[in-house]
C-alpha positions as CSV (number, residue, x, y, z in Angstrom):
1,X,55.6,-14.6,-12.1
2,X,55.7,-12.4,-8.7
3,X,53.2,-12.3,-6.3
4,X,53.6,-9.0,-6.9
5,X,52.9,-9.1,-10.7
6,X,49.8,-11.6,-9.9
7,X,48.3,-8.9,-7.6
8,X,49.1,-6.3,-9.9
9,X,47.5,-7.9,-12.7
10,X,44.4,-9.6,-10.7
11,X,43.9,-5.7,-9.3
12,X,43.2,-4.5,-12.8
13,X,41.2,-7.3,-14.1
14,X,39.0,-6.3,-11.0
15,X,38.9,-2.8,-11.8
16,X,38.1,-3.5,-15.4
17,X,35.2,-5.7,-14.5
18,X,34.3,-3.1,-11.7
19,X,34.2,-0.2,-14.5
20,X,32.5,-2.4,-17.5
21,X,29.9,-3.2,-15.1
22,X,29.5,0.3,-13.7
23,X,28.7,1.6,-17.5
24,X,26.6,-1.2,-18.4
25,X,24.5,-0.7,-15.3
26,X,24.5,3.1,-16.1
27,X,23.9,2.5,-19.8
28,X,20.7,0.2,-18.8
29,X,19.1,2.1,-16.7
30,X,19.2,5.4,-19.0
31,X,16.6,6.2,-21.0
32,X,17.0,8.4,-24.1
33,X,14.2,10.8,-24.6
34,X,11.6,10.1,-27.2
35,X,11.3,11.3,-30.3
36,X,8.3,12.6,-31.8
37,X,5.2,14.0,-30.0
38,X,3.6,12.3,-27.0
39,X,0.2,12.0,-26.3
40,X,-1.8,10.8,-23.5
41,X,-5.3,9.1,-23.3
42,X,-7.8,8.7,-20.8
43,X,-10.4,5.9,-20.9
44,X,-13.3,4.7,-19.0
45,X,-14.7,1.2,-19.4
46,X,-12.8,1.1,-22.7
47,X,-14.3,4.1,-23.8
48,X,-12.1,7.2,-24.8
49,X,-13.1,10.2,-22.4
50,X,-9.6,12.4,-23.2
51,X,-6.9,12.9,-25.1
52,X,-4.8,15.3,-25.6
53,X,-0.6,16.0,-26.3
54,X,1.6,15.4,-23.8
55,X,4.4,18.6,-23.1
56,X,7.4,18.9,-20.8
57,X,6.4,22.9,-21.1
58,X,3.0,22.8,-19.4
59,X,2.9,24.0,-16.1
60,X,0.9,21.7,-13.7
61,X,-3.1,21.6,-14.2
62,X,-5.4,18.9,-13.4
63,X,-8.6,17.1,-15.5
64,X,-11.7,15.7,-13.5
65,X,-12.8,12.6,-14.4
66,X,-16.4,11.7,-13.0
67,X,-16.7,7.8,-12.5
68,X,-19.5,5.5,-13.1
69,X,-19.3,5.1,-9.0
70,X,-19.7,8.3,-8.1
71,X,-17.2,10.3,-7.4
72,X,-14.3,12.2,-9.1
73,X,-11.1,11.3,-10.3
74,X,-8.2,13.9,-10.5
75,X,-6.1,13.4,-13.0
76,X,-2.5,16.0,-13.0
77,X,-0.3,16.9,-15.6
78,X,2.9,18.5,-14.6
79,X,6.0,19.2,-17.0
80,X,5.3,15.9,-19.2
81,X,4.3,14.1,-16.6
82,X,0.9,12.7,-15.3
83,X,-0.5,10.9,-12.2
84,X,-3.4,10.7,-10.4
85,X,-4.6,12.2,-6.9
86,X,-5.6,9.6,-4.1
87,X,-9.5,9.0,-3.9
88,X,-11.7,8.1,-1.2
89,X,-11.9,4.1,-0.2
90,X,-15.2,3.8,-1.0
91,X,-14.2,4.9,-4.7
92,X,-10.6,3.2,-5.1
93,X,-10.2,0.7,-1.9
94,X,-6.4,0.0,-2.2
95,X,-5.6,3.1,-3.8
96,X,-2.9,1.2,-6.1
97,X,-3.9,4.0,-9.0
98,X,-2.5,6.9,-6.9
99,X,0.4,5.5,-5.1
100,X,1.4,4.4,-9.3
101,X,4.0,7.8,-9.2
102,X,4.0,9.8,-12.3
103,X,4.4,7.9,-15.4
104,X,6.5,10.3,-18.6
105,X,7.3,7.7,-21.1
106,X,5.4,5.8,-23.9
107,X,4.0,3.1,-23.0
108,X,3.5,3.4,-19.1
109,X,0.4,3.6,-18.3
110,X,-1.7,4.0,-15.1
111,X,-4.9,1.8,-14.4
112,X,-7.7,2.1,-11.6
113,X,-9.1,-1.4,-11.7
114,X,-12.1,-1.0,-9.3
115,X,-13.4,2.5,-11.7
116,X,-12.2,0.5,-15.1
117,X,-9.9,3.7,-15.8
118,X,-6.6,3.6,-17.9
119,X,-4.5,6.7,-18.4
120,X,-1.8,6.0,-21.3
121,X,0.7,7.4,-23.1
122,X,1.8,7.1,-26.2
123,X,3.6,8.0,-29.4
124,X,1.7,8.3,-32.9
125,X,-1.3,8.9,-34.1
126,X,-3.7,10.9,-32.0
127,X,-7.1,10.0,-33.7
128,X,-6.1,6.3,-33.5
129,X,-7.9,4.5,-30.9
């Protein structure tokens, strides 16, 4: 063989690899939209304080949750998408709740450890607890 050939040849295997990982990456990292209806869930100290049905539709509004500390938590919702507003230090000290982003998808969830708060979502049943 040529050194010619051999480049030839090693070029493509390297291109082949470069493209095969390219999609895999690509096909990883996508997420295909659930199906069914999302809901999401809003508990305090394990106890269920909202629920409701999650849509991409809904134009951004917010839900104020008042903690056991004092205090309120705002929780938004914007086009199938909900996170929560930074609160003061002496109600959230590391703030690890708000700086979460927006969660979309079931199963993400967002928790407030220091006001025992977990907002969910989820696909199913909505009277489920």
């Amino acid at each position: 063989m040529t050194t010619k050939r051999i480049n030839t040849l090693l070029t493509l295997a390297l291109l082949v690899l470069v493209l095969g990982s390219t999609a895999w990456i690509v096909r990883a990292n996508a997420r295909p939209e659930p199906e069914g209806e999302l809901y999401w869930e809003i508990t305090l100290a394990g106890q269920r304080y909202a629920t409701g049905r999650l849509l991409a539709t809904d134009d951004s509004r917010e839900i104020a949750v008042p903690l056991k500390r004092g205090g309120i938590a705002r929780v938004v919702f914007n086009r199938g998408t909900i996170s929560i507003l930074p609160m003061p230090a002496e109600l959230c000290p590391l703030g690890i709740c708000s700086k979460m982003g927006p969660i979309s998808r079931p199963g993400e969830a967002i928790i407030c450890m220091p006001n025992k708060m977990v907002i969910r979502i989820f696909k199913g049943d909505i009277t489920r607890p």
